[in-house]
Phi, psi and omega in degrees: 000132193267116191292134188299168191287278199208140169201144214240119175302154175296187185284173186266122190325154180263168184286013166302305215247038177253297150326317175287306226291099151321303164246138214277154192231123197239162193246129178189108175295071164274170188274137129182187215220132170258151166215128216256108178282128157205210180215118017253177213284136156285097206284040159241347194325010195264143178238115205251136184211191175224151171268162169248000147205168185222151149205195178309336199256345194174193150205182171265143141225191179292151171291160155232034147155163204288314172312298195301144154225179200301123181101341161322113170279180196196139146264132168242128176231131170247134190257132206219074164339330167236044159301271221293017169274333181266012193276157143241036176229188166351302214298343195297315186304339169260041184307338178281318176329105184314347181230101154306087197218108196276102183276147162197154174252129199240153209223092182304135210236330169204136179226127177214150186271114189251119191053032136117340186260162169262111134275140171281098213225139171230128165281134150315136165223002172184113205241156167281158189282277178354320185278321190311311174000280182300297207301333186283335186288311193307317166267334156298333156295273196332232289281318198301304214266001187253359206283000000 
């Protein structure tokens, strides 16, 4: 999976819906590829997109297509470059390795069109403890060093 050249987060939430929010949200264009669990499995159903946030609870993307609807679980792997610098296990030892990738089974929680694009939200629904981890130390650093 190739990092996209650019791509642009939506605009950032006003503090109204900043407040509704469980979890902190970092805006970061990673690559990623969803694939819609069914039966029997579809090998081409992998859908390659970019996100516009992530956070401990989920994240946004472009939608990337009309087959998904609101309640689809999905596998998602997001490609996180400096993921396994935040691990506090094994994984920690490949931290240079270019390809870094935070698995999770995702629940589309929403699609709605925003500014002229269809986006997309996925809730976590099954995560290893260890990547949440990581991804929550990745985003309180961002967060720490933007203070």
């Amino acid at each position: 999976m190739n990092m996209p050249d650019r791509v642009s987060a939506p605009a950032m939430p006003n503090d109204d819906d900043v407040n509704k929010r469980a979890y902190q949200r970092l805006p970061r264009p990673y690559p990623v590829e969803v694939a819609k669990l069914s039966f029997p499995m579809n090998k081409s159903g992998v859908i390659e997109t970019t996100c516009c946030d992530i956070s401990k609870g989920g994240l946004s993307v472009e939608a990337p297509s009309s087959s998904l609807a609101v309640g689809d679980t999905c596998q998602l792997k997001v490609l996180i470059p400096t993921l396994n610098k935040y691990s506090s296990s094994f994984f920690k030892v490949y931290e240079n390795d270019a390809e870094q990738y935070f698995n999770a089974l995702g629940e589309v929680a929403w699609i709605k069109p925003i500014g002229g694009r269809r986006l997309m939200g996925f809730r976590f629904v099954n995560v290893v403890a260890e990547q949440s981890q990581a991804l929550e130390r990745l985003i309180q650093k961002a967060f720490a060093t933007t203070d």
